[in-house]
C-alpha positions as CSV (number, residue, x, y, z in Angstrom):
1,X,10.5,-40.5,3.0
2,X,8.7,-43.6,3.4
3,X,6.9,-42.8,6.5
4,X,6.0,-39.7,4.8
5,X,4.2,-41.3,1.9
6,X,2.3,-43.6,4.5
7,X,1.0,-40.6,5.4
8,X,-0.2,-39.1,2.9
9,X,-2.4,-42.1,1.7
10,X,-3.5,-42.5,5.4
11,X,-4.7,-38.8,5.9
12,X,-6.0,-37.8,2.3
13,X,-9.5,-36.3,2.1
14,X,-10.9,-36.1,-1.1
15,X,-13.2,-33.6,-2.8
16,X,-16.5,-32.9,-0.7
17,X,-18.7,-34.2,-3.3
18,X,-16.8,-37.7,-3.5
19,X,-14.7,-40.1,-2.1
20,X,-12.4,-41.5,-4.3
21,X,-9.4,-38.9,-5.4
22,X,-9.4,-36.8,-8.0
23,X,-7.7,-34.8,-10.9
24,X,-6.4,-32.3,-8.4
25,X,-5.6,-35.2,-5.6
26,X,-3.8,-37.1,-8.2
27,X,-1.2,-34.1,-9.0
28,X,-0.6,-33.3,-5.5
29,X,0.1,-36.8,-4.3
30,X,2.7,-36.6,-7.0
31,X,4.2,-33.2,-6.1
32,X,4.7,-34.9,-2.5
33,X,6.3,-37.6,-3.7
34,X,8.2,-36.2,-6.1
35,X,9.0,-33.1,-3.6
36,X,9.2,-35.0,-0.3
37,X,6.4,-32.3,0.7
38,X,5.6,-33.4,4.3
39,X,2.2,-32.1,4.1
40,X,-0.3,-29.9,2.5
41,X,-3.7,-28.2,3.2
42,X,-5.8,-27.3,-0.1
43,X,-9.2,-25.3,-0.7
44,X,-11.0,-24.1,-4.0
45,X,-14.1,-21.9,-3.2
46,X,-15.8,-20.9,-6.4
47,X,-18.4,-18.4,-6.5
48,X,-18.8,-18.6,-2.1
49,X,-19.1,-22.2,-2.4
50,X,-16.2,-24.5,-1.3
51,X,-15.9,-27.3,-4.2
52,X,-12.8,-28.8,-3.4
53,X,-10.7,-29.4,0.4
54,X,-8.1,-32.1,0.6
55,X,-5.5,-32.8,3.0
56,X,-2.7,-34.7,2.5
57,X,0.8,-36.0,5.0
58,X,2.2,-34.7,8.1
59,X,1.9,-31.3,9.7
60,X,4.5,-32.1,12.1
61,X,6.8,-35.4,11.2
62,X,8.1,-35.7,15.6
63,X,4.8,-36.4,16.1
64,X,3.1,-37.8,13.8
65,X,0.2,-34.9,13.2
66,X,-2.1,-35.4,10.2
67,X,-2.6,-31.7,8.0
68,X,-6.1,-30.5,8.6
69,X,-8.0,-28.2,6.9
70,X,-7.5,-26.2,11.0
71,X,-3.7,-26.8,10.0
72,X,-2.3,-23.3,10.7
73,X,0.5,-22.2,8.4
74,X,3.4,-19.2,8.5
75,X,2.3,-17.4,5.6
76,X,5.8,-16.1,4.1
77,X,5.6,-13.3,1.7
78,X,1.4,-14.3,1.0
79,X,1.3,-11.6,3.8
80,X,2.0,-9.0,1.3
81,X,-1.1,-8.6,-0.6
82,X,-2.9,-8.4,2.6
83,X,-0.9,-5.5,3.8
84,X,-1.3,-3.6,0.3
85,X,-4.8,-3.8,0.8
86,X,-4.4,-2.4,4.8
87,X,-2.6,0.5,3.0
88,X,-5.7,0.4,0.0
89,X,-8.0,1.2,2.9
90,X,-6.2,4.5,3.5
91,X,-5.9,5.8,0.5
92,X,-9.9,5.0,0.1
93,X,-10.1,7.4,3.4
94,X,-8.1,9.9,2.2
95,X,-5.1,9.3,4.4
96,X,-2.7,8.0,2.2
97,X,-1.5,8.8,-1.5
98,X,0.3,6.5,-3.7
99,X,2.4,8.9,-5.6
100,X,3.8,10.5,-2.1
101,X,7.0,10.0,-0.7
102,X,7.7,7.7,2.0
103,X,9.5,11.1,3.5
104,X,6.4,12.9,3.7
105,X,5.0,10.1,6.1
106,X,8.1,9.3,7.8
107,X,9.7,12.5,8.4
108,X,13.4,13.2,9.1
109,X,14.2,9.1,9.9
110,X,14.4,9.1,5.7
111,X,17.6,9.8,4.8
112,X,18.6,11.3,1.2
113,X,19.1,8.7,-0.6
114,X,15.9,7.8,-0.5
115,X,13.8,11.0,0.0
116,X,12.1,10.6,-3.7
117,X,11.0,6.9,-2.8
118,X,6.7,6.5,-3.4
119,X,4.6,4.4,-1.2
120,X,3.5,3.2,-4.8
121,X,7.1,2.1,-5.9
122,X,7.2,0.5,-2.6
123,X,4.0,-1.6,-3.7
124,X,5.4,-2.8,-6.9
125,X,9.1,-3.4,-5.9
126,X,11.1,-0.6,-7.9
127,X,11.7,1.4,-4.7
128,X,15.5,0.7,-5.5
129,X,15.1,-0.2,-1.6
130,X,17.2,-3.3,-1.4
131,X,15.7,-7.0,-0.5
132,X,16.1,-7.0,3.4
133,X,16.9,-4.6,5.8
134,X,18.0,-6.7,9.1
135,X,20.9,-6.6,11.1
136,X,21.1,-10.0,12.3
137,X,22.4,-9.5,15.5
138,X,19.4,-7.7,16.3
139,X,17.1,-10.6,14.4
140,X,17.6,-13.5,16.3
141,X,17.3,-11.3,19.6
142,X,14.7,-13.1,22.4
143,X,11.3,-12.0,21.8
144,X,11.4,-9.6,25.1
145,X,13.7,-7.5,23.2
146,X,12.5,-7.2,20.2
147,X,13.8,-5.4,16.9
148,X,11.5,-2.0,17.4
149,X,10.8,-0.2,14.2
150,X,12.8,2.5,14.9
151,X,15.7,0.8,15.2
152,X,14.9,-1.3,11.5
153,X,14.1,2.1,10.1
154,X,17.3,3.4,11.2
155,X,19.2,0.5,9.8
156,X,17.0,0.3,6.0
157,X,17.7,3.5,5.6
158,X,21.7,4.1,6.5
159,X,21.6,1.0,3.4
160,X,22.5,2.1,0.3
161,X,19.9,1.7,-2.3
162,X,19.9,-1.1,-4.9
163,X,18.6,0.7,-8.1
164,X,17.5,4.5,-8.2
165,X,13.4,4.6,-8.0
166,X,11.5,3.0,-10.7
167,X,14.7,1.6,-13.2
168,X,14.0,-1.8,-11.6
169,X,12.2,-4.3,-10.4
170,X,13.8,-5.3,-7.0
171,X,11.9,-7.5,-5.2
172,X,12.2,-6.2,-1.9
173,X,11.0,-7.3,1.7
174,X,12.2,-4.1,3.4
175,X,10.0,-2.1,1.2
176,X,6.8,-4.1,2.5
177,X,8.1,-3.6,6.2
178,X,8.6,0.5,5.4
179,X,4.6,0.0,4.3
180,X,3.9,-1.4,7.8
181,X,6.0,1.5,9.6
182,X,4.1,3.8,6.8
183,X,0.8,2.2,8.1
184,X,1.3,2.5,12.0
185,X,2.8,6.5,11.8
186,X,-0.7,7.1,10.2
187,X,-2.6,5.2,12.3
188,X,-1.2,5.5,15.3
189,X,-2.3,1.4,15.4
190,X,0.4,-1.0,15.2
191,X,0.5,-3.4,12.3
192,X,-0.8,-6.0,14.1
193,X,-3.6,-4.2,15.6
194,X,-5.0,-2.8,12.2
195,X,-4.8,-6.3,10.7
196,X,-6.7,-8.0,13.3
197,X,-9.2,-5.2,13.4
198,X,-9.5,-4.1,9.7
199,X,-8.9,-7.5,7.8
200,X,-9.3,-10.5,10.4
201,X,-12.0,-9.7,12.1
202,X,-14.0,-8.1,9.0
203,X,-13.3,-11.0,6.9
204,X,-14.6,-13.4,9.7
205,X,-10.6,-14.8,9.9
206,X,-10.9,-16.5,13.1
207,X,-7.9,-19.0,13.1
208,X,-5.7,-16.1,11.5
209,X,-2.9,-14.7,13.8
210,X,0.8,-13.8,13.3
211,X,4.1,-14.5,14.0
212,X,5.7,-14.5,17.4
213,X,7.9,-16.6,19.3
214,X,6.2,-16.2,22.1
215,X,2.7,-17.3,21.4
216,X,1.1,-20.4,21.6
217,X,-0.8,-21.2,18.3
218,X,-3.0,-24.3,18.3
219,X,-2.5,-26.4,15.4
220,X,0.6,-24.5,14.4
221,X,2.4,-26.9,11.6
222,X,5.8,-27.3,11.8
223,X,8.1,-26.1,9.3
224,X,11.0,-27.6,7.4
225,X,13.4,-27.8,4.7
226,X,15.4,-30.2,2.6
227,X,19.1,-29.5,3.6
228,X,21.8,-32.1,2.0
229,X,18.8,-34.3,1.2
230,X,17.9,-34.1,4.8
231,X,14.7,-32.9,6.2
232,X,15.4,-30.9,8.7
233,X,13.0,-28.1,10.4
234,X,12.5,-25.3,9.3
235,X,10.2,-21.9,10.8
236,X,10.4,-18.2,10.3
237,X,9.3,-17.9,13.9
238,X,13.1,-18.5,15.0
239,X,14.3,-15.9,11.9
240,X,12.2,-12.8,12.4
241,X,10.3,-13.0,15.8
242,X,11.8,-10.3,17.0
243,X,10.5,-8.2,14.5
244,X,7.9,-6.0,15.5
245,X,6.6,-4.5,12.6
246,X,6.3,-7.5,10.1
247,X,4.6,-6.2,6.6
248,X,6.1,-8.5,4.8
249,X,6.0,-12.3,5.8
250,X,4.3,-12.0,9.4
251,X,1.1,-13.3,8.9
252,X,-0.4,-17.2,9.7
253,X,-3.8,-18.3,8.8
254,X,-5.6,-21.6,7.3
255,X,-7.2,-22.7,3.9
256,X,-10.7,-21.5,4.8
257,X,-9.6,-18.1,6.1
258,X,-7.9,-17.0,3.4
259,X,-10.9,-17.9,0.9
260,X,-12.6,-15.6,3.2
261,X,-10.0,-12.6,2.9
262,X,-10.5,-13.4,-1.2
263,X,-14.1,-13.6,-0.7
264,X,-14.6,-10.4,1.1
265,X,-11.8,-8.3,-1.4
266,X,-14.2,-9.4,-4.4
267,X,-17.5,-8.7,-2.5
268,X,-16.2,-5.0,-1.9
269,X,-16.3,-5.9,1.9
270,X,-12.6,-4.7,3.1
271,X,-11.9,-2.2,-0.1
272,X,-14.1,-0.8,-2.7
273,X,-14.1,-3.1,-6.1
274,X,-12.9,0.0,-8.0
275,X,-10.4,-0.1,-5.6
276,X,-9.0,-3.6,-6.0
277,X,-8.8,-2.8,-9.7
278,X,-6.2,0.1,-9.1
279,X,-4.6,-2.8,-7.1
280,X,-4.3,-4.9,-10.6
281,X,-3.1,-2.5,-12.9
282,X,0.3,-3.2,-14.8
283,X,2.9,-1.3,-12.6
284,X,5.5,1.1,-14.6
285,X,9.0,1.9,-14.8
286,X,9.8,5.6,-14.8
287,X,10.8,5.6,-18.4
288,X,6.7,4.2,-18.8
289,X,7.3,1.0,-20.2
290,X,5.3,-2.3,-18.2
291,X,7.3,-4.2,-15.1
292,X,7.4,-7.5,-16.5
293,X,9.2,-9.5,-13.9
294,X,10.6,-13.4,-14.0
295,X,9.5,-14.4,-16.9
296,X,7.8,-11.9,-18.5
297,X,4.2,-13.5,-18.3
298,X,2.8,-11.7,-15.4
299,X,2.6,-7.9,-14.8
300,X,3.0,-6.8,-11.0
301,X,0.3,-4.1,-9.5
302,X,0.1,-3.6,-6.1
303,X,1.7,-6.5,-4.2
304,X,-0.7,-9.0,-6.3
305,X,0.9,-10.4,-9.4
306,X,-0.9,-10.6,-12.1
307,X,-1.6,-12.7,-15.4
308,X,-3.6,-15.0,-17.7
309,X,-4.3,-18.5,-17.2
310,X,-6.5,-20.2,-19.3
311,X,-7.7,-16.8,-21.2
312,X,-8.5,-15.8,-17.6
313,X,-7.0,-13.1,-15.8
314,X,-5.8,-14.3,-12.2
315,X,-3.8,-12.6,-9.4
316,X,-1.2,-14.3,-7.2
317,X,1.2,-14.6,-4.6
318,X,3.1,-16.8,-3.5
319,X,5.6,-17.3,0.5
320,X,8.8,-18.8,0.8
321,X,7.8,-21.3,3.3
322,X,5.8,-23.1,0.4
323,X,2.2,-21.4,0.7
324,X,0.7,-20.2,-2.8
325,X,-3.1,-17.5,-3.0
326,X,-4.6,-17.2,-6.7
327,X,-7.3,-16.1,-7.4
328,X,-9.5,-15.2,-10.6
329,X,-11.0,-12.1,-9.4
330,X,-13.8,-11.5,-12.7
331,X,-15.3,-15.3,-11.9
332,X,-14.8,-15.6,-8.0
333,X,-12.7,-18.4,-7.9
334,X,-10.0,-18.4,-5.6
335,X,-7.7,-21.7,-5.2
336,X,-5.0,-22.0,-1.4
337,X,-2.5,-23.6,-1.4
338,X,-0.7,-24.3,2.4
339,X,2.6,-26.6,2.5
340,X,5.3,-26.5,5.7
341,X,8.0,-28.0,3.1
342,X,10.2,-23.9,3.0
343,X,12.8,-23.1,1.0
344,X,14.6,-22.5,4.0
345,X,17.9,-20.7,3.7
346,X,19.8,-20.2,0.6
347,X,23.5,-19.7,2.1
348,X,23.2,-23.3,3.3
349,X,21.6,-25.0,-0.1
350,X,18.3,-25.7,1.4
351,X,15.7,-26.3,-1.4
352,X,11.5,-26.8,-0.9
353,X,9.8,-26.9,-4.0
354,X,8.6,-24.6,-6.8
355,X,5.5,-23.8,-5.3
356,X,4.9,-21.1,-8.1
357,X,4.7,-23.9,-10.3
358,X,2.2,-25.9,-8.1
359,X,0.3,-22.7,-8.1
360,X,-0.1,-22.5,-11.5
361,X,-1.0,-25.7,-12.7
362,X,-3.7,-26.3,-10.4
363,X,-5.1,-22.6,-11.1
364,X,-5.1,-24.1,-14.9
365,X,-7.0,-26.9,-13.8
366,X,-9.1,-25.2,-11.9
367,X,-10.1,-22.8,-14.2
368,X,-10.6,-25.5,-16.7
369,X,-13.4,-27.3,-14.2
370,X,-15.1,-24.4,-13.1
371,X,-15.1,-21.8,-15.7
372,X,-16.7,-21.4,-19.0
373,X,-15.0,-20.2,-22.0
């Protein structure tokens, strides 16, 4: 990964206020190396200010394409708290209610195994719904015929479920699609069109799109994954393209937009403030005891994850392609950040990094700069 490492000192911007690199620079010059990270695009915004925007390696190795702070990454599962708070914005108009059933919405398509399933148990993973809900063959179809939702609704739910409502925590990407569907019979938008509208273009997100294998995305980075010890590529665009209603892992964007979809959930610009706080309260099984998932530091509300660092509370989330959002939501400091090194597929070994990890410890350091005791 030599060529990699040239990189990295070549295209490294330090902080805005100086030149040489800093604490934060320093750690994520040795995640690369230690990770063989091709490149990442980092951003702290504290209190509406940007105080920290680096860049570092390769947003496409073929050609030799520096990561920008313009980089534009595939989101993964960071999508979700974004689509939580598209469904947050109905229940504020009185269109949605948590405690329903996703049968109430949906109608006869939900079968009866799953007729007791909440929109809320959907939002905290203890739907019992299970991870995915794909038939592949229909997947990896060409974009012109794509995977409809009424076909992935018809194949979720002829699944059997994992674990009955609320007796565990499941992580689950087919519940977050079931949202979208959810979202769309309501609206009578699509997914994509209520995102754009609602979030993207309220939020000022002007370099944020989604998925397709059709489009043409300017300063797209290029995925990949470490397969063997090989890099080899890697992009959810050739997994779930054909997916039409993606409420899960569907969404792109850049550093600076998504400080601005944390700056605008704080500043009560997309939901209410009151609202977002219902968004962060400790999920529960159905025997009332706390969902304490992984390992049993963080609570899970509604899509964000939730816990203490440094005495502070901060909510997270994290994407398989390596992307990590935190954000300390009682002292407006939100920390991105955007890698293209996945954790690919599991059935073949692939590995990334533990971008979790990376997450925290620079949330600790942040918190440590910028906020008081």
């Amino acid at each position: 990964m030599r060529f990699i490492a040239f990189f990295v000192f070549l295209f490294t911007t330090s902080s805005i206020t100086a030149q040489k690199p800093d604490a934060f620079d320093n750690y994520l010059q040795q995640r690369i190396e230690a990770d063989s990270i091709p490149g990442i695009s980092f951003m702290i915004m504290h209190q509406g200010k940007v105080v920290k925007k680096s860049c570092y390696g390769l947003c496409n190795i073929e050609n030799q394409v520096a990561a920008t702070q313009e980089t534009v990454y595939e989101l993964a599962s960071v999508s979700k708290p974004v689509t939580a708070t598209a469904l947050m914005m109905l229940v504020e108009e009185g269109k949605l209610v948590l405690d329903s059933t996703v049968a109430f919405y949906m109608g006869n398509v939900v079968t009866d195994n799953y007729k007791t399933v909440t929109v809320r148990r959907l939002m905290n993973h203890t739907s019992g719904i299970p991870s995915d809900h794909y038939t592949y063959t229909k997947l990896y179809a060409p974009t012109p015929l794509r995977y409809n939702t009424r076909d992935q609704l018809t194949d979720l739910f002829a699944l059997k479920p994992a674990a009955a409502p609320g007796e565990k925590y499941l992580y689950s990407n087919a519940g977050f699609f079931l949202q979208a569907a959810i979202l769309e019979k309501i609206t009578g938008q699509t997914y994509q069109e209520f995102i754009q509208q609602r979030i993207y273009d309220k939020a000022d997100m002007k370099h944020s799109c989604f998925i397709n294998g059709d489009s043409i995305i300017p300063h797209h980075a290029q995925g990949y994954t470490k397969r063997k010890g090989k890099m080899v590529r890697f992009s959810l665009e050739g997994t779930i393209q054909a997916l039409n209603t993606n409420g899960f892992g569907g969404l792109m964007s850049t550093t600076a937009d998504l400080l601005a979809y944390t700056r605008a959930l704080l500043q009560g610009k997309l939901i209410k403030k009151e609202t977002l706080e219902q968004m962060l309260v400790p999920g529960l099984y159905r025997d009332g005891t706390t969902i304490y998932p992984g390992n049993g530091q963080r609570t899970v509300g509604l899509a964000w994850n939730v816990m203490l660092i440094d005495g502070k509370r901060c909510i997270f989330h994290t994407g398989h392609t390596g992307t990590a959002l935190l954000c300390f939501p009682d002292d407006d400091l939100s920390i991105v950040l955007l890698s293209n090194l996945s954790a690919g597929y599991s059935m073949f070994g692939d590995k990334g990094f533990r971008v979790m990890d990376a997450g925290f410890d620079l949330a600790e350091m942040a918190a440590k700069q910028y906020l008081k005791k």
